[in-house]
N, C-alpha and C positions, 0 to 999 in steps of 0.2 A: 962605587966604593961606598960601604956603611962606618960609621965611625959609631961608638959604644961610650953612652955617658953614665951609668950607674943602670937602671933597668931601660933607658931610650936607648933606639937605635934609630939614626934618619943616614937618609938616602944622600948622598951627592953624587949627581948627572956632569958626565963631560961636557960642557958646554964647547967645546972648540971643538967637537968632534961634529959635522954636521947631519953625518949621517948615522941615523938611529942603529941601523942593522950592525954597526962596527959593534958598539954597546951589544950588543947577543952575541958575537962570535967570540969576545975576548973572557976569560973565564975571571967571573966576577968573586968580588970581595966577599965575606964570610957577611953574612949566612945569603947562601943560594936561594934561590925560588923554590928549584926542588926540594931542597935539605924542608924551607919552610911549608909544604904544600907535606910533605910527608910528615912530619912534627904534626902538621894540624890534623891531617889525617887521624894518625895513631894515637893522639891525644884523644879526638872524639869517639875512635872505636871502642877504647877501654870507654871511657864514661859512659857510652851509649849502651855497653856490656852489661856495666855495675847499675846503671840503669834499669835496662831491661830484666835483669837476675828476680830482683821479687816475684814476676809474673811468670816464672819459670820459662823463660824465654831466651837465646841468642840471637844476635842479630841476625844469622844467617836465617834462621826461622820465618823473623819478623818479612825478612826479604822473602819468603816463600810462599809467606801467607799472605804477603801484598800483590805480590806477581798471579797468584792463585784467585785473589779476589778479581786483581781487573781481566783476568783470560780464563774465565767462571770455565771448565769443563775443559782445559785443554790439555794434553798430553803432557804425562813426566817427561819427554824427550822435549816436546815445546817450551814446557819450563827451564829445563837444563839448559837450553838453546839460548833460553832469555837472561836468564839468571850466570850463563858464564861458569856452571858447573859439569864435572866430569860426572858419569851417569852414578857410577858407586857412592861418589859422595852425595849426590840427588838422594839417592834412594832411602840415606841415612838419615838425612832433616826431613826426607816422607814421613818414615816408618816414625822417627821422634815425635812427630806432630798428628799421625794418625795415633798412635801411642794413646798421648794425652786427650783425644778425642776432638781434635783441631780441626782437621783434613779428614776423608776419605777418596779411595778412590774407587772406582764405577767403571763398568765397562765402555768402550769409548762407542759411542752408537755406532761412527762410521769403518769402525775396525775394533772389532771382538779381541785381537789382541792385545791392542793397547789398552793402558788406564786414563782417562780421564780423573783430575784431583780437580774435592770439590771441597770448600770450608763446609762445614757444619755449624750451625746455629752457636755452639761453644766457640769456635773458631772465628767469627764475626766478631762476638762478641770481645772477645780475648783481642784480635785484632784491631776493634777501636779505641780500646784500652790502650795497646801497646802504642798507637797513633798517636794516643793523647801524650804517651811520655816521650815519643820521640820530637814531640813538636814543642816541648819542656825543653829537652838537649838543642834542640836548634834555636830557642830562644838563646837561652846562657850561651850560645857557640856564639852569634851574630851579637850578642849582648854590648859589646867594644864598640861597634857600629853603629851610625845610625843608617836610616832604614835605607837611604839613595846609595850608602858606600856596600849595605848589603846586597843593593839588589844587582849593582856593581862587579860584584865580588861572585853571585852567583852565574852572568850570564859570562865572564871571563872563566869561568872552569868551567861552564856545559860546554865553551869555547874547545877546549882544551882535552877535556875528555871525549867530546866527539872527533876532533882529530888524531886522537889515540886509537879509537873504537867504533871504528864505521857501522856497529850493529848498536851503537846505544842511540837509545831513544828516550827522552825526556818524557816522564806525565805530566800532566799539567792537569793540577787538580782545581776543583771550581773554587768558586771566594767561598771562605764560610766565615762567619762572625767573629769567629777569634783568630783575629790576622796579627801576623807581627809586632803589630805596635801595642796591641793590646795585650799579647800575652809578654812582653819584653817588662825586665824588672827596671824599676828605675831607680838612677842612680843618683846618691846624695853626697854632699860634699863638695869641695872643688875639682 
């Protein structure tokens, strides 16, 4: 049950219920997990949009050109496969991104029919660009948090979204110097 005090919302647990799993079957007071998981969702996609817009970019791009960078040479069907896209619409954030001179694709050594998509030196580049402001958005996202409730917060929805999507697979990129804590704004007041 949530009770609503001007902008707080806190939780109260059935304590006479012993068993936790009743709490999940019984449909919960306003605001669901879902309802909030999808809020936080669509909230960060726009921002991340209005974000990316100066660099002439969509997320969906950003996602193409990251899949493209860590699978250097791999097929647009591979990509589509990764990325969760129907091949028409693949073909369309190709052609946007070879367009701008982002991507190319290359015949695939092992099979002459296919394409292999490759970044282009612009495309790197533009892509650690794009890096650098998504890891801006993910700062301000977790900003509320600190870093133990963040890192919290992400292994409970790799949780979650891996038992949604038995093809998702996490990257796990190496430490670099500008870690969380360091690029998080901080905050003043009480």
């Amino acid at each position: 049950m949530y009770h609503t005090r001007g902008s707080q919302v806190s939780a109260v647990t059935h304590r006479d219920d012993p068993d936790p799993r009743t709490r999940r079957t019984s449909w919960p007071e306003w605001p669901p997990t879902g309802f909030l998981l999808s809020k936080a969702g669509r909230t960060q996609s726009l921002r991340f949009a209005e974000a990316l817009e100066p660099l002439g970019l969509r997320p969906t791009h950003f996602a193409l050109l990251n899949f493209a960078d860590r699978g250097a040479g791999c097929s647009q069907q591979q990509l589509g496969e990764r990325m969760g896209l129907d091949p028409s619409g693949l073909v369309a954030v190709i052609d946007d991104l070879e367009g701008a001179g982002l991507l190319e694709r290359r015949r695939h050594p092992a099979d002459r029919r296919r394409h292999a998509i490759h970044l282009t030196r612009a495309g790197r580049r533009k892509l650690a660009h794009a890096r650098e402001v998504a890891m801006q958005r993910e700062a301000e996202l977790l900003d509320p948090l600190d870093d133990r409730d963040a890192e919290v917060l992400r292994e409970l929805l790799l949780k979650v979204v891996a038992a949604d999507d038995p093809h998702f697979r996490p990257v796990v990129a190496p430490a670099t110097p500008t870690s969380r804590s360091r690029t998080r704004r901080v905050r003043t007041g009480t």
